[in-house]
N, C-alpha and C positions, 0 to 999 in steps of 0.2 A: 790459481784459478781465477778467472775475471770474474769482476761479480754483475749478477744479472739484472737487468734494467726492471724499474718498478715495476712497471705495467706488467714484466714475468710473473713477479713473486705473489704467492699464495698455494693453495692447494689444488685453485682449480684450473692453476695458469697450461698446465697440458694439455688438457680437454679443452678449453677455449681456442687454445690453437691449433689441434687436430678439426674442432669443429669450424674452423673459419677457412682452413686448407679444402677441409671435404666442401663448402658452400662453395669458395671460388672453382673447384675442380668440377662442379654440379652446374654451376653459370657458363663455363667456357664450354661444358661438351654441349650443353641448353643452346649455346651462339652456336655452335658448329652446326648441328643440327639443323637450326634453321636457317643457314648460309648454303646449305647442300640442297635443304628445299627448296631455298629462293630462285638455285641455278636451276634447278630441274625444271621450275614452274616459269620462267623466263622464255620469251618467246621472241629469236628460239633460245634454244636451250643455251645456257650460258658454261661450254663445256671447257673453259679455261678456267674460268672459277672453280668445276667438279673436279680438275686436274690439280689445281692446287690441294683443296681440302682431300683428295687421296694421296697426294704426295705430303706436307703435314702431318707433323707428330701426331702418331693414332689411326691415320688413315680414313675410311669411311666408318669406324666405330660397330657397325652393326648388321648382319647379314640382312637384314632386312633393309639396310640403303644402299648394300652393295647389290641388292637385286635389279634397283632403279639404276642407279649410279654404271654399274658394269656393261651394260646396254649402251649407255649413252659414248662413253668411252670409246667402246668400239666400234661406233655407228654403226647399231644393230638394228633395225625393229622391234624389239619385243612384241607389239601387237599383231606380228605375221611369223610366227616359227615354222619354219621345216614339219612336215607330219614325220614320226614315228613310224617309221617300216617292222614290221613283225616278222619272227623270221622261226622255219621251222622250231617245233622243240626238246628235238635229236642234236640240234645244233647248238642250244641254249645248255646241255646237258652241263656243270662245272665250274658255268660262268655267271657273275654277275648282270643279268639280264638289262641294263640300265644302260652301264657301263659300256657293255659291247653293242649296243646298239648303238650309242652316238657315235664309237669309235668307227661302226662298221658302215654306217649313214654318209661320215662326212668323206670316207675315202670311196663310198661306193659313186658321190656326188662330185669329187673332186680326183679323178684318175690321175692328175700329176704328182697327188701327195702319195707319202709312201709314209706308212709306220717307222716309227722307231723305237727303243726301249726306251722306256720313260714317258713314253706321249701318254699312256695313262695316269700316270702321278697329274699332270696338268688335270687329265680329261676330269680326272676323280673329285678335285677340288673343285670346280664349277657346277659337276652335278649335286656333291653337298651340298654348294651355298644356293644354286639358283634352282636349282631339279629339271628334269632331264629335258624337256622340250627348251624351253630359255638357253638350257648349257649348249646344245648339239647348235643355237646360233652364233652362240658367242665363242664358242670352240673351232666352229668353222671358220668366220672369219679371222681369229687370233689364226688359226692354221694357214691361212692365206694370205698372214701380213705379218704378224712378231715370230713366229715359230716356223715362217716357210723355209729358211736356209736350211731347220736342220729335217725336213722333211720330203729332200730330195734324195734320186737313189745311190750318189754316195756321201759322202761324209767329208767334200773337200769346202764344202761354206760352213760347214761348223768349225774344221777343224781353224780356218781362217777367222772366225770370229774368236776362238780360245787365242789367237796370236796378237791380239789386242792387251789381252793381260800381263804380260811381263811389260811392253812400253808403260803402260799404267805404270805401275810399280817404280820402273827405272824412274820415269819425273818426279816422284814421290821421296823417294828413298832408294837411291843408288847404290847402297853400301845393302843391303835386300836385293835388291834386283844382284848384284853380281855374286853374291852367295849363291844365291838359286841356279847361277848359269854354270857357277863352277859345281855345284851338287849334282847337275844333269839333270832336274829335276822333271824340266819341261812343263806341260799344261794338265795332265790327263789327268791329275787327282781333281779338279775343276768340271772336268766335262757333266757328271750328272748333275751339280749344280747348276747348270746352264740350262740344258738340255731338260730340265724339271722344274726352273724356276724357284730350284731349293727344295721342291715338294717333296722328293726321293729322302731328303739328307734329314729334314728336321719333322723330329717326333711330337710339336707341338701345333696342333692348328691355328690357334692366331696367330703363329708365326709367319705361317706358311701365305695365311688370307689377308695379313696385314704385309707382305711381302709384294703379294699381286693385285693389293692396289697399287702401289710405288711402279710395278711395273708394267699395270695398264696406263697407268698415265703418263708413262715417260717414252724416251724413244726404244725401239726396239735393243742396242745395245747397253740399255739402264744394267740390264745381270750380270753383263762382265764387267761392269765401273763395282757392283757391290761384291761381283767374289775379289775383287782386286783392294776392294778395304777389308774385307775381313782376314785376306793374307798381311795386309799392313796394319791391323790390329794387334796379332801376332807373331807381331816382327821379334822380339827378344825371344819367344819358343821356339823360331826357325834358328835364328844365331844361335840360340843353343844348343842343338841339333848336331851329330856328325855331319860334315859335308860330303855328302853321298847321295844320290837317289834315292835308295829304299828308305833312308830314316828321314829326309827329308816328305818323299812321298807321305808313308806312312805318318808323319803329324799331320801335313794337311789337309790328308782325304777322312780324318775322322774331326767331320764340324764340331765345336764347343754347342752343346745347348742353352749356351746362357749368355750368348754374347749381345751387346748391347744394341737392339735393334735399330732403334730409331736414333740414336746418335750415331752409327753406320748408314744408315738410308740420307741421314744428312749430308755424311761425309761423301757419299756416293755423289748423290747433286753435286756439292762443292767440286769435285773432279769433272765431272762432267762437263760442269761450265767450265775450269781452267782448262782443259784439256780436252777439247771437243775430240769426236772421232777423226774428223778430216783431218785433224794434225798431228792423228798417231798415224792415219794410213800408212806413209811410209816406210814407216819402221814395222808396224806389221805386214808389210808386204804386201798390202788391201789395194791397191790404183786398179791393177788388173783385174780385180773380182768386184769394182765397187758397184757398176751397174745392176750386176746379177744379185744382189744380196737384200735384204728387208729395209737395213740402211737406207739403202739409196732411195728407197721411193716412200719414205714416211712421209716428208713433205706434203706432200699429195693426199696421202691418206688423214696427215690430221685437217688440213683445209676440209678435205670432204666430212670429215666427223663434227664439224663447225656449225654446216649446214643444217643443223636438226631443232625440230618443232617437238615440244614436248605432246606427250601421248597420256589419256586418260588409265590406260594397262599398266604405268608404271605406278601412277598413283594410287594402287590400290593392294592390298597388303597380298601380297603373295605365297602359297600358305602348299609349302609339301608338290607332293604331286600330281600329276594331272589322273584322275581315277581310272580305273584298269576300261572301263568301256568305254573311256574319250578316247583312246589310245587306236588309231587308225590298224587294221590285223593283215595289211597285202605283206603276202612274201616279196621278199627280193627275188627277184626272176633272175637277173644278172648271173651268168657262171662265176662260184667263187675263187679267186686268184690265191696263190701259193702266201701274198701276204694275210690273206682273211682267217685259211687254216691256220697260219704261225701263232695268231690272236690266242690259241688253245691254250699255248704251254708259257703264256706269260705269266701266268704268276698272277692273274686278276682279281681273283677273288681273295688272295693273302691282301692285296694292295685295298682293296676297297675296307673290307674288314677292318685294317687297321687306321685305316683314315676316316670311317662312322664312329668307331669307337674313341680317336682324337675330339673329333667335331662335339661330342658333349662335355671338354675338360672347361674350367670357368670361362667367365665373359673378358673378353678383352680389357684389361686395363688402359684409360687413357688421361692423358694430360700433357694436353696441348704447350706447347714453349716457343716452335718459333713454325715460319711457315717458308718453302724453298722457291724459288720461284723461277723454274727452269722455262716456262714457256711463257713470251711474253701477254 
């Protein structure tokens, strides 16, 4: 056994160094903290800096800076939300009233989007952390910029964006990738991870919120760079596997809840950068589909989310929900469409339930180590 250097030795050498870890881990979130306010208060807003510190071990730390923080991202307003439509309460009868209203708001406001299963796992996490008037903004435009492919009326831009993950893999690990091809495995144990942002799969909420900061701030294909490491995380549990579909499927569509986040969201970046999408295109078979997809027009949209002047609304602590008589009461006149009824038998209130009841489990652990710097 080696022996331990003096400065160790005594009784109380544990507790010195537990206490001098907890001060440095106390100073660095103290700097974070006020590097996220510096960007906010910067004029304008310095949203490559708030891109960084969300993409960074730990993420935005605290729902209360992901309130400010998640606006700016998305080049939102927060200081002009969408009013709240009320809607019969025959209609309401089963449902989480919150819930379906933002859901039923943004497709009543955007007729080209079309539901799909899962878009409430999203919706549901925004109205926890920001509450309902803030989320129905930030949910819209996420719907009309990272989540629009799969919010068309079929399923052929998703299915093309899941065709990105095996190339991933193969540059990675060939000897993986060609397991997987001979298994017949295909993509489909992936898709609710996609399509949810992970919200569907993982039973923990800072997972979930420390996840969508990583991928408000990156490009809209950031979720298939991170389901494509957490298959290359588990690369010796696939080899060990029959190679066949179903046993292959079945390990990968039940996610680990313990897998290593933020050393994953790192590894995600690093792929990212080596492997940009343009130079999986043609192997996933993307040339054809590139124009019509989220991909192709971030560009644009992060230049536009550049352009932003900070607001006094964000600087001020944001506290629950807007109270029952701010809440504007006009029906929706609009005849309802076959997708508004479908909204019934989703499952919405299992889903909200279980993710208020997540949102009180402890406060996010952080400590900071290194910082990714995907956007120049």
């Amino acid at each position: 056994m080696a022996l331990r250097s003096a400065q160790g030795d005594g009784p109380n050498s544990s507790h010195w160094d537990g206490g001098t870890e907890k001060a440095d881990f106390n100073a660095k979130r103290k700097k974070k903290v006020a590097e996220i306010h510096q960007a906010l208060n910067s004029d304008p807003t310095d949203v490559a800096a708030l891109r960084r510190m969300a993409i960074s071990e730990g993420g935005l730390l605290t729902d209360e800076i992901r309130r400010k923080v998640w606006p700016k991202l998305l080049n939102v307003n927060a200081n002009d939300p969408p009013p709240i439509s009320g809607m019969p309460e025959e209609q309401r009868e089963g449902l989480q009233e919150e819930l379906i209203d933002i859901i039923l708001l943004i497709l009543e406001r955007n007729p080209q989007l079309h539901y799909y299963q899962g878009y409430h796992d999203i919706v549901v996490t925004f109205l926890l952390v920001v509450g309902e008037r803030l989320a129905t903004s930030l949910v819209e435009k996420l719907s009309t910029h990272h989540l629009r492919d799969f919010m068309d009326p079929t399923m052929d831009n998703t299915k093309h964006i899941l065709n990105y993950l095996m190339p991933i893999i193969d540059q990675v690990n060939p000897e993986l990738h060609d397991f997987m091809q001979s298994a017949e495995v295909g993509t489909i144990f992936a898709l609710s991870w996609l399509i949810t942002w992970f919200g569907h799969v993982l039973s923990d909420f800072r997972h979930v919120v420390r996840l969508y900061d990583f991928f408000l701030a990156c490009h809209p294909l950031m979720p298939i760079y991170f389901a494509a490491v957490i298959v290359l995380y588990r690369e010796q549990e696939v080899l060990d596997c029959d190679c066949d579909m179903a046993s292959v499927h079945h390990l990968l569509s039940q996610i680990p809840q313990d897998l290593p986040y933020e050393t994953l969201i790192s590894r995600a970046g690093d792929l990212f950068v080596q492997f940009p999408p343009s130079e999986l295109a043609r192997e996933a078979a993307a040339q054809q589909q590139a124009e019509r997809t989220a991909a192709s027009t971030f560009k644009d949209f992060e230049l536009a989310s550049a352009q932003q002047r900070p607001d006094m609304v964000l600087r001020q602590r944001f506290r629950g929900l807007l109270r029952p008589e701010d809440r504007t009461k006009d029906v929706l006149t609009k005849p309802r469409t076959n997708r508004f009824v479908k909204l019934a038998v989703m499952g919405l209130t299992v889903a909200l339930g279980a993710a208020a009841l997540a949102v009180v489990k402890s406060a996010l652990e952080w400590a900071p180590k290194f910082q990714l710097q995907l956007f120049p």
